[in-house]
C-alpha positions as CSV (number, residue, x, y, z in Angstrom):
1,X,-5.1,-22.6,-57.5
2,X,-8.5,-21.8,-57.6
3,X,-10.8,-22.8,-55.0
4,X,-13.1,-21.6,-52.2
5,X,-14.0,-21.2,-48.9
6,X,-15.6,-24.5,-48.2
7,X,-12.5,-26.3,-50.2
8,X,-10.3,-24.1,-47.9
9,X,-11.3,-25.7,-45.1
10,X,-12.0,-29.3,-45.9
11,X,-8.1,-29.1,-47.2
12,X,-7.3,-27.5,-43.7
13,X,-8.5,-30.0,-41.9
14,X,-6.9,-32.8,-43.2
15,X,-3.4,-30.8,-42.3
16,X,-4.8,-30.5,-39.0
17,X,-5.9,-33.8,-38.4
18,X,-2.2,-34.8,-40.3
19,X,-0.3,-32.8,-37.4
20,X,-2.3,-34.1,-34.8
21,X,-0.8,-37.7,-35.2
22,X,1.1,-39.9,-32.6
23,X,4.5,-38.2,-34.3
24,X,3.5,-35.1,-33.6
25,X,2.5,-35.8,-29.7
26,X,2.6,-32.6,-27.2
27,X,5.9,-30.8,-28.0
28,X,6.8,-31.3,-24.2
29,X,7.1,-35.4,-24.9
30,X,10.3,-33.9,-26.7
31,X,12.1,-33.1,-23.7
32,X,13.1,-36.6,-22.9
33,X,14.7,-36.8,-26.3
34,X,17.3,-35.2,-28.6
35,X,16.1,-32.0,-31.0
36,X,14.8,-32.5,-34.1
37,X,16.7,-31.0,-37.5
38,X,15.0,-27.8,-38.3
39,X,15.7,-27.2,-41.4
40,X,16.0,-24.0,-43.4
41,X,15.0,-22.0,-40.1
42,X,17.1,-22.2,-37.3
43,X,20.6,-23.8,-37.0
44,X,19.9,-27.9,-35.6
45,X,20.2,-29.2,-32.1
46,X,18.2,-26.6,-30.3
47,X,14.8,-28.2,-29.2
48,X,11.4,-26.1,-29.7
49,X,9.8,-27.3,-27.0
50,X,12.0,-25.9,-24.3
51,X,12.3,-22.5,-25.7
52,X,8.8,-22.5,-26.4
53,X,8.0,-22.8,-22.4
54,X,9.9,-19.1,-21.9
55,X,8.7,-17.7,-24.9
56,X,5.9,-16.7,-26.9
57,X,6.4,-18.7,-30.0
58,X,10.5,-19.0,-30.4
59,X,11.4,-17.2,-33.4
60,X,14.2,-18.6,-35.5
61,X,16.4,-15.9,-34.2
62,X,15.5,-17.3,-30.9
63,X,16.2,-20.5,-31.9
64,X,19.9,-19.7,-33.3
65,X,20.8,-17.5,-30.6
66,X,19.9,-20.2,-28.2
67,X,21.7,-23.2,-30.3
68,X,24.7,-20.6,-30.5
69,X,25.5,-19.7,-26.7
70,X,23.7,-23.1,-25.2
71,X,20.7,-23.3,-23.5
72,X,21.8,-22.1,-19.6
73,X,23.2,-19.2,-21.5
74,X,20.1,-18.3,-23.0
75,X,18.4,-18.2,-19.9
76,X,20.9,-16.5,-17.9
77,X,21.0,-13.9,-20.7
78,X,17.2,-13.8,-20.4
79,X,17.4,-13.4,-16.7
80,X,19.1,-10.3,-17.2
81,X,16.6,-8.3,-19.6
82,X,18.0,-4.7,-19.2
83,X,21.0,-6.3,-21.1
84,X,18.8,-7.1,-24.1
85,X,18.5,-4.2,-27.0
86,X,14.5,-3.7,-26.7
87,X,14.5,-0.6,-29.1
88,X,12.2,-2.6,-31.2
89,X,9.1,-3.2,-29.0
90,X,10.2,0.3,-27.7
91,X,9.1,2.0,-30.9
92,X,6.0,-0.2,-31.3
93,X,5.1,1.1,-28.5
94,X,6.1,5.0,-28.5
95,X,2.4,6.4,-29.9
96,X,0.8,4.9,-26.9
97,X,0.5,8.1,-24.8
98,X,-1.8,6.3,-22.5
99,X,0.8,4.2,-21.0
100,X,3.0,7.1,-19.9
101,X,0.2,8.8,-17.9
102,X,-0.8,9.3,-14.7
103,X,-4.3,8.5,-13.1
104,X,-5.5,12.2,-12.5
105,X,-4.3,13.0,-16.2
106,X,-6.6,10.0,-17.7
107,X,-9.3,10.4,-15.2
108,X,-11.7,12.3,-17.8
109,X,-10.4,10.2,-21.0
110,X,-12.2,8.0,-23.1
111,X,-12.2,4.7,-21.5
112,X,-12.2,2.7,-24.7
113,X,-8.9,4.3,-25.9
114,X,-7.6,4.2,-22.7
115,X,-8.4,0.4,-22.6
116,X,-7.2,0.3,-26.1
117,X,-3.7,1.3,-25.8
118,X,-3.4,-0.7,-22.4
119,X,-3.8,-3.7,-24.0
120,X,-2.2,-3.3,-27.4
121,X,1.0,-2.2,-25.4
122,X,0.8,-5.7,-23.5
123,X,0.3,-6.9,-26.8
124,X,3.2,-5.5,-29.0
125,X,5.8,-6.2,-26.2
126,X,4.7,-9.8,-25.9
127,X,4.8,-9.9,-29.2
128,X,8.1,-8.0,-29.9
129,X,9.9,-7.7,-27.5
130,X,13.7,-10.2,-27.5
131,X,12.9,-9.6,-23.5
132,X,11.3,-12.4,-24.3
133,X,11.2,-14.3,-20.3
134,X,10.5,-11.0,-18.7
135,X,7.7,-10.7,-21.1
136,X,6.2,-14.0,-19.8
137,X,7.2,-12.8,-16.0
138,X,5.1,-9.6,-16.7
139,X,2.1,-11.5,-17.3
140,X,2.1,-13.7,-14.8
141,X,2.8,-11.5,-11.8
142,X,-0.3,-9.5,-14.0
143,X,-2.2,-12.5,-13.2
144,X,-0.6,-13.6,-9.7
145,X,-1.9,-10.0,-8.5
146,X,-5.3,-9.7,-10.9
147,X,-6.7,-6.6,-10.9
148,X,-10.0,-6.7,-13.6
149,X,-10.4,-3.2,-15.6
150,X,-14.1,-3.5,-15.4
151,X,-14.2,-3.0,-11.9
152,X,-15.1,0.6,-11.4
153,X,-12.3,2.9,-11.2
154,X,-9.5,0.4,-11.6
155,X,-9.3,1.3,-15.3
156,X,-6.7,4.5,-15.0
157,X,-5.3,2.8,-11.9
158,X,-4.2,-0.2,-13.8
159,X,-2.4,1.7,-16.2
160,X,-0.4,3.2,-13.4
161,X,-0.2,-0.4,-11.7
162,X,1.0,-2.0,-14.6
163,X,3.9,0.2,-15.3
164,X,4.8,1.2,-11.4
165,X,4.2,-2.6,-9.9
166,X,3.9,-5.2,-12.5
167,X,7.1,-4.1,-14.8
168,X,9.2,-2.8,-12.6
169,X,9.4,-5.6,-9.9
170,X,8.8,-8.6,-12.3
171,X,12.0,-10.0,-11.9
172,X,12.8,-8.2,-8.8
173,X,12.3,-9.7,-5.0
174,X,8.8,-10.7,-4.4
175,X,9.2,-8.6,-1.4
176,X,9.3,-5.6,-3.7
177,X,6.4,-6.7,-5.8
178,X,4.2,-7.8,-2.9
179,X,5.4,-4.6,-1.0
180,X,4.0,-2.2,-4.6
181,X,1.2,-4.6,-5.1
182,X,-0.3,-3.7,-1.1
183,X,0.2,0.0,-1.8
184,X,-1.1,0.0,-5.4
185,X,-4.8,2.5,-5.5
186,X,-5.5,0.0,-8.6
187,X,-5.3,-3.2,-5.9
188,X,-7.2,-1.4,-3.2
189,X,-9.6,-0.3,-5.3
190,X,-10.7,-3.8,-6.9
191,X,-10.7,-5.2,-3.7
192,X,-12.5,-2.3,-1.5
193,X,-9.8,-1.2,0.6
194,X,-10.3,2.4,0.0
195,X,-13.5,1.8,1.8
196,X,-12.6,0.0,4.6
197,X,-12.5,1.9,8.4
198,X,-12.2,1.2,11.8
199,X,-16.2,1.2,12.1
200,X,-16.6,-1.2,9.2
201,X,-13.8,-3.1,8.4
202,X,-13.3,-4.7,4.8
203,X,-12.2,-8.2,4.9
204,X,-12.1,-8.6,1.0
205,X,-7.9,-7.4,0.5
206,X,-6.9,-9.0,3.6
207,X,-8.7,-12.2,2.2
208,X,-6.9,-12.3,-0.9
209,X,-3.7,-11.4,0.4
210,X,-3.0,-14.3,2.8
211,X,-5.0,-16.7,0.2
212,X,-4.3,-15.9,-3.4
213,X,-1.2,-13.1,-3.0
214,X,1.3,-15.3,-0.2
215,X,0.3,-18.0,2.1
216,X,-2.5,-19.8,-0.2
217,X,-5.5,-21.1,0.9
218,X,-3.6,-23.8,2.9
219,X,-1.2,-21.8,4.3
220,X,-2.3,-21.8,7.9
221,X,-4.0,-18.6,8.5
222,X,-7.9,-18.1,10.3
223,X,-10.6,-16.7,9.5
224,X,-9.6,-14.3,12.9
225,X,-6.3,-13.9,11.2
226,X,-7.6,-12.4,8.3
227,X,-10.3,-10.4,10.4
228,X,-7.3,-8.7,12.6
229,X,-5.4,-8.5,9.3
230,X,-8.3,-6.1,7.8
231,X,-8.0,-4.1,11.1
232,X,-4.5,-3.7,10.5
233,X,-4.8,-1.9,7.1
234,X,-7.9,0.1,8.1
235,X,-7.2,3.6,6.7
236,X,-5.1,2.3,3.4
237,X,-6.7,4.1,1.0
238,X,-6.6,6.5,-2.0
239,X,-6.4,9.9,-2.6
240,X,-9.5,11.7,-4.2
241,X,-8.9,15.4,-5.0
242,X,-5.5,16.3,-6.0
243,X,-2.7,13.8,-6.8
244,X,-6.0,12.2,-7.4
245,X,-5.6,7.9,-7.7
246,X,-2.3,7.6,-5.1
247,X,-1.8,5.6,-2.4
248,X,-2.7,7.3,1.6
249,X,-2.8,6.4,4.8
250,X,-5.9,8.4,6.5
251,X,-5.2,8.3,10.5
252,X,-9.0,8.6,10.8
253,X,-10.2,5.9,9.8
254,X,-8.0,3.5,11.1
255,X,-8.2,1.1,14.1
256,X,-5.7,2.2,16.9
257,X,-6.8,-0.8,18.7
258,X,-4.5,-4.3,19.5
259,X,-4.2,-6.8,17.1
260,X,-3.0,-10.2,16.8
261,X,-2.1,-11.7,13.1
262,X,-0.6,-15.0,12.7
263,X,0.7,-15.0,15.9
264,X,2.4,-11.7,15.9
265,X,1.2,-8.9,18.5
266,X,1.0,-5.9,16.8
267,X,0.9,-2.2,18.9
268,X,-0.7,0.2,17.3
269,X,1.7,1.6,14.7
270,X,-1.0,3.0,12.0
271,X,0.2,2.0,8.6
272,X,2.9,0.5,10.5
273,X,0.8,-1.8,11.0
274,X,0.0,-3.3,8.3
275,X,3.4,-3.3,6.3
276,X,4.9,-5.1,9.2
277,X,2.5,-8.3,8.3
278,X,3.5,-7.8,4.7
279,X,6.8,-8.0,5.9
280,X,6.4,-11.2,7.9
281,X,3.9,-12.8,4.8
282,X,6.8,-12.0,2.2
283,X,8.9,-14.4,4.1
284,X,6.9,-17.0,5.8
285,X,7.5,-20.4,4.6
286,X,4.2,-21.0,3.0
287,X,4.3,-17.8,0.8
288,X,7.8,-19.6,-0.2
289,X,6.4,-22.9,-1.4
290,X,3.4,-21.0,-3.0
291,X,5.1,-18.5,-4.9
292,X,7.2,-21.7,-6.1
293,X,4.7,-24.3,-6.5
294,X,3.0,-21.8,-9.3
295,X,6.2,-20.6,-11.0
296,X,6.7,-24.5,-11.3
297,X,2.8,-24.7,-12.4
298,X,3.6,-21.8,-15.2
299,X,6.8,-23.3,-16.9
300,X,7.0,-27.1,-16.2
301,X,3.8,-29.0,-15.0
302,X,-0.3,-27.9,-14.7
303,X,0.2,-30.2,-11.1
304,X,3.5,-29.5,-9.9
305,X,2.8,-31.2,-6.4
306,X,2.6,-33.9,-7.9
307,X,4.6,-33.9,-10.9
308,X,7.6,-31.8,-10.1
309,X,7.5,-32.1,-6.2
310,X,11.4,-32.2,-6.3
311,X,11.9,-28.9,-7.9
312,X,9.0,-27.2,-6.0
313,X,10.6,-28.0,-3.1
314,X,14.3,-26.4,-4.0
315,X,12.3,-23.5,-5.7
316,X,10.7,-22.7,-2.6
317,X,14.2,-23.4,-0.2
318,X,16.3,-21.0,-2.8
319,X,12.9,-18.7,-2.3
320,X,14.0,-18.4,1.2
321,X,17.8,-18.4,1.2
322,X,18.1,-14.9,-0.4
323,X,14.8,-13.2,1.1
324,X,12.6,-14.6,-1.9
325,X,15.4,-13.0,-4.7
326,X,13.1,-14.1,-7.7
327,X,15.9,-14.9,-10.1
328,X,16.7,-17.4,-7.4
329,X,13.5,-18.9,-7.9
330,X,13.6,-19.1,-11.7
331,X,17.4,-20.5,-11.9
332,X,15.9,-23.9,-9.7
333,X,12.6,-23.9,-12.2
334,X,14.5,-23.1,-15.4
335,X,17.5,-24.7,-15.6
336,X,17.5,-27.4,-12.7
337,X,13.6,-28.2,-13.6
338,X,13.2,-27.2,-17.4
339,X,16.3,-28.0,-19.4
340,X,17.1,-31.0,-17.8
341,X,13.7,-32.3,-18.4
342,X,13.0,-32.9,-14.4
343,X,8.9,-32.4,-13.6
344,X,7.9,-31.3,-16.8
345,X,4.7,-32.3,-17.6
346,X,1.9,-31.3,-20.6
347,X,1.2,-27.3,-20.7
348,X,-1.7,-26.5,-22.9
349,X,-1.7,-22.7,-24.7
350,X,-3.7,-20.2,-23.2
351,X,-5.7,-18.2,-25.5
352,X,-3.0,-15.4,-25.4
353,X,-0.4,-18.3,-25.7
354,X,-1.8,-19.0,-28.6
355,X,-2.2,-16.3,-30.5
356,X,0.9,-15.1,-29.8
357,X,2.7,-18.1,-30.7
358,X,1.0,-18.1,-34.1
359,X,1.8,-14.0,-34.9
360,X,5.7,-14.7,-34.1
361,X,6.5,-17.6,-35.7
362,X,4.5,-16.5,-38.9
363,X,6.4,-13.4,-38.8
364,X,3.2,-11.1,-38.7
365,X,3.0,-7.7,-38.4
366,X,0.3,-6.2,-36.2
367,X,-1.0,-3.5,-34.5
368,X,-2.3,-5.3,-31.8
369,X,-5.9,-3.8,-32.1
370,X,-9.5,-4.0,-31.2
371,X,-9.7,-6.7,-33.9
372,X,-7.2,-8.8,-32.2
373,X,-8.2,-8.6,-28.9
374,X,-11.9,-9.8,-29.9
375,X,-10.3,-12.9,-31.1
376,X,-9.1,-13.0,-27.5
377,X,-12.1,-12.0,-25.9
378,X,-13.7,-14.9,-27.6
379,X,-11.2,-17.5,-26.5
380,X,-12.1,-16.4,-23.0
381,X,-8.7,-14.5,-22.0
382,X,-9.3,-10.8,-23.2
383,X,-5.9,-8.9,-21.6
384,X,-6.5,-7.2,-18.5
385,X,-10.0,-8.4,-18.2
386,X,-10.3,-11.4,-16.2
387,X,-12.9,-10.4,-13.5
388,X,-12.1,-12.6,-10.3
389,X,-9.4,-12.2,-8.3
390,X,-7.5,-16.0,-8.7
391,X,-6.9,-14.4,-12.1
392,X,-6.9,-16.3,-15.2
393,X,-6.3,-20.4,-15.0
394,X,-2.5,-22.0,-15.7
395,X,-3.9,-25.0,-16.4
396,X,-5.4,-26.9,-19.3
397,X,-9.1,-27.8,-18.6
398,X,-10.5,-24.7,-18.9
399,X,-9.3,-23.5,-22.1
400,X,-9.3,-26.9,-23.8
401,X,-13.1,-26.7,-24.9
402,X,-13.2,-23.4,-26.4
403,X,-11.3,-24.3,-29.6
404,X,-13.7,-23.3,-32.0
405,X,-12.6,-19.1,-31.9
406,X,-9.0,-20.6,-32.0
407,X,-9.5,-22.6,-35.4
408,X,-11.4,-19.3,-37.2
409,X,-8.2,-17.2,-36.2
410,X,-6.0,-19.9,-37.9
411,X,-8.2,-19.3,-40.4
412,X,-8.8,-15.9,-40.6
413,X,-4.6,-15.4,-40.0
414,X,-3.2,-17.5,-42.6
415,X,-5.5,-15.6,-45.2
416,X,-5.3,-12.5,-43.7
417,X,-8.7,-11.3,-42.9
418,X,-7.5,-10.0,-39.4
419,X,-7.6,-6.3,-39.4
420,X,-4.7,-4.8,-38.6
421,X,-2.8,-7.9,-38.8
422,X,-0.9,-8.7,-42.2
423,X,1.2,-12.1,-42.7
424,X,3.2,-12.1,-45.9
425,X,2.5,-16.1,-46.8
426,X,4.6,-15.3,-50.6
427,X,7.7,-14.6,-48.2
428,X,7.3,-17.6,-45.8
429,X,6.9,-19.9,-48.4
430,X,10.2,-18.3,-50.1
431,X,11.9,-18.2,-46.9
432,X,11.3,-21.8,-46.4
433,X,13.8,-22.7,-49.4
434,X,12.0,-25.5,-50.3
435,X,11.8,-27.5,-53.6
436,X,8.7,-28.6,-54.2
437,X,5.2,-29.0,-52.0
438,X,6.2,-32.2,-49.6
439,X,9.5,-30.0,-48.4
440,X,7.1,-26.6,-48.3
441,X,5.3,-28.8,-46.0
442,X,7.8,-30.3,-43.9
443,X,9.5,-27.1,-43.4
444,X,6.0,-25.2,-42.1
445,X,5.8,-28.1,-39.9
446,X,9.2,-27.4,-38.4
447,X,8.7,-23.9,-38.2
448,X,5.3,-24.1,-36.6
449,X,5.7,-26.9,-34.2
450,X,9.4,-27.8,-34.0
451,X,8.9,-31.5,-35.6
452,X,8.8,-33.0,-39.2
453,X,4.9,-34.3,-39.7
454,X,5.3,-38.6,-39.9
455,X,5.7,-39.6,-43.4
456,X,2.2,-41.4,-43.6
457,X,0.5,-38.2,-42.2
458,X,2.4,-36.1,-44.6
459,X,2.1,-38.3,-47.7
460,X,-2.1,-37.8,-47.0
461,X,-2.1,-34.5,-46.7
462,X,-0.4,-34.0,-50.4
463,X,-3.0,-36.6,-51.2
464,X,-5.3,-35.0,-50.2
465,X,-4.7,-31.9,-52.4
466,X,-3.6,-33.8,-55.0
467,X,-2.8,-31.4,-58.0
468,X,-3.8,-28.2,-56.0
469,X,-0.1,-29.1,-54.4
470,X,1.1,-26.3,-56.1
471,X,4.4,-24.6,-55.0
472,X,3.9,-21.2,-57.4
473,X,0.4,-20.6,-55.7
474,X,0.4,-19.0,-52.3
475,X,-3.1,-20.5,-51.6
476,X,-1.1,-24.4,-51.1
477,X,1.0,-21.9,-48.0
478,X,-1.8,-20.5,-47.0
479,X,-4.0,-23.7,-46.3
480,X,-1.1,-25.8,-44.9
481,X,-0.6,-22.9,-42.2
482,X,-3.9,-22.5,-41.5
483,X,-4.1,-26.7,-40.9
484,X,-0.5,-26.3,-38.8
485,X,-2.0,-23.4,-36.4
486,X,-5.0,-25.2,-36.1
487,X,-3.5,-28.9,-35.2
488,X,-4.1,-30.2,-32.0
489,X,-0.3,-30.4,-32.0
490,X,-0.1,-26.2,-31.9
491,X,-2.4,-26.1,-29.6
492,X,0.5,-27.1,-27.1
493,X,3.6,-25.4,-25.7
């Protein structure tokens, strides 16, 4: 089929405005219904939309394995990601040295292949990685506890944060991951608790503790509450010469004097001190329905207050039956909330949602480069780089007017002009064992969005391409991706 650029598009968006019709709502709307048939990809009777809540874009192996054991099974396997063989994000992985390091090794390295191979690991595990649910986990404890690499310093340190916090306590107790969080040097760092002493006390960590790390803002603490807090931790800082980027307490510089936090009396105890109110904020009721509330926001609803108050509210009690065992947490959200369709509300894709979404289901191979993470630097979520501590938004309004950067990688993807990113579109199209272009069509639609296009939508977009329809040219798979990824209904998990 010849034709160019300009036909390209015009014949892309008329798939895209196709998908985006009343049949092809929000995949969430599916929930309250049965699965659709999905043809030559998966086996039937597993729905999209559920498994595309805990995934990044459910593969058809996904799909089948889910189908096969039942949906609680899936999860409970997924809950338990040291039982699933992850050799295969492992080796996409191996060559990145960086990860491996320490801070005093890096501290002379180039930044931008430090900051490279940082966020092309993130990448290729997201990416490849069957650990699929921890995947999603990782990130959002990596957002939860934000920590910007442009902030001076935090580079190296977030390297070491990432592995030693983020990863190993993601499906932990949030005990353990608040406890590594406090005594990360990449945490203190960002927030200026290295600096902080008993003349001067910084406020900024104790701030953001109490308000964005356990109690939220309406959690019941003062203003003198987080001022005796930031006494507390006075001397929490880093080291600077050898074992250079670790955690310290420096007796020195701390405050010896009384304090009072949230009620507690706290005798002077040095670090003591401060540990003992991240014991008591680990467990305090409001870090409970926090910790739940977004959990609920991530998986089922952008307002669960509101729309899942039900689920929130046995989220937060398992949260504090067994000492806030995260797993706990997840069982209420996943299976009590999630697969029986209880609270779930719209959830639109983040830019890393998206693209991810669009390399796994297409089958792509990538390297997970500089090229790719422009694309998400221009959606607005470049990994790791979110520069305010609330880190980067779990809800719809503000990624939903930056579409533009998401339509030129549908474009750019399905006719691979992404560097370091290859699709093989002759192979999907065979794969989709289809007869002629109206079942090529149908059966992209099922793979990419986990519902058959309606039949007047459908029967318009052939129309429109009218003897371009051509099964035998790769160019007719290429557009109809291209119009699929770029849908409204894609742009939807």
């Amino acid at each position: 089929m010849a034709i160019d650029r300009r036909e390209f598009l015009r014949l892309a968006a008329w798939v895209a405005a196709g998908a985006g019709a009343s049949a092809c709502a929000p995949i969430y709307r599916q929930l309250a219904g049965g699965a659709p048939a999905l043809g030559a990809w998966p086996s039937e009777g597993m729905d999209f939309a559920l498994l595309s809540r805990m995934t990044y874009g459910p593969r058809p192996e996904e799909r089948r394995r889910a189908a096969e054991i039942g949906l609680g099974n899936w999860i409970e396997e997924q809950l338990e990601p040291a039982t699933i063989d992850d050799s295969a994000a492992a080796w996409r992985v191996q060559s990145l040295e960086i990860l491996k390091s320490n801070a005093d090794e890096l501290d002379d390295g180039d930044e931008e292949e430090i900051l490279l191979q940082l966020q092309r690991g993130a990448l290729l595990r997201r990416a490849y990685s069957p650990r699929q649910l921890f995947e999603t986990l990782v990130e959002f404890w990596s957002d939860h506890f934000n920590i910007s690499i442009h902030k001076e310093g935090c580079l190296v340190l977030k390297i070491v944060d990432d592995r030693e916090v983020i990863r190993r306590h993601a499906m932990g107790t949030f005990r353990d991951v608040l406890w590594a969080s406090a005594h990360s040097p990449a945490m203190l760092v960002y927030l200026d608790q290295q600096v902080s002493d008993r003349v001067a006390p910084n406020e900024n960590y104790a701030r953001e503790l109490m308000e964005l790390h356990t109690l939220s803002v309406h959690g019941g603490y003062t203003q003198k509450d987080v001022m005796e807090l930031a006494r507390c931790l006075t001397g929490w800082t880093i080291k600077n010469h050898f074992w250079k980027g670790q955690f310290t307490f420096n007796p020195d510089l701390h405050d010896d004097g009384k304090k009072t936090v949230l009620g507690m009396a706290i005798a002077p105890a040095g670090q003591e001190e401060g540990e003992s109110v991240l014991e008591r904020l680990a467990h305090d009721p409001s870090t409970a329905h926090f910790i739940a509330t977004k959990l609920a926001r991530r998986f089922l609803h952008d307002q669960p207050e509101e729309g899942a108050p039900e689920i929130v509210a046995r989220a937060a009690a398992a949260f504090q039956r067994t000492g806030g065992d995260l797993k706990a947490v997840l069982r209420v959200v996943l299976l009590d909330g999630l697969a029986r369709g209880n609270g779930v509300g719209p959830k639109f894709k983040r830019p890393a949602d998206y693209v991810l979404s669009a390399l796994r289901l297409m089958g792509a191979e990538t390297d997970g480069g500089a090229v790719l993470q422009g694309y998400l630097g221009r959606m607005g979520q470049a990994t790791f780089e979110w520069p305010t501590p609330d880190g980067p938004p779990d809800v719809a309004a503000p990624w939903s007017g930056n579409l533009v950067p998401r339509w030129q990688f549908a474009l750019a993807l399905a006719r691979n002009e992404v560097e370091g990113t290859q699709v093989d579109m002759s192979q999907l199209a065979q794969a989709a064992q289809a007869s002629d272009p109206a079942g090529l069509l149908a059966e992209l639609s099922h793979l990419l969005l986990g519902v058959a296009l309606p039949p007047q939508a459908a029967d318009g977009i052939l129309a429109a391409f009218g003897d371009k329809a051509n099964m035998d040219d790769p160019l007719f798979a290429e557009v109809v991706t291209a119009g699929l990824l770029a849908s409204p209904a894609f742009q939807w998990r």
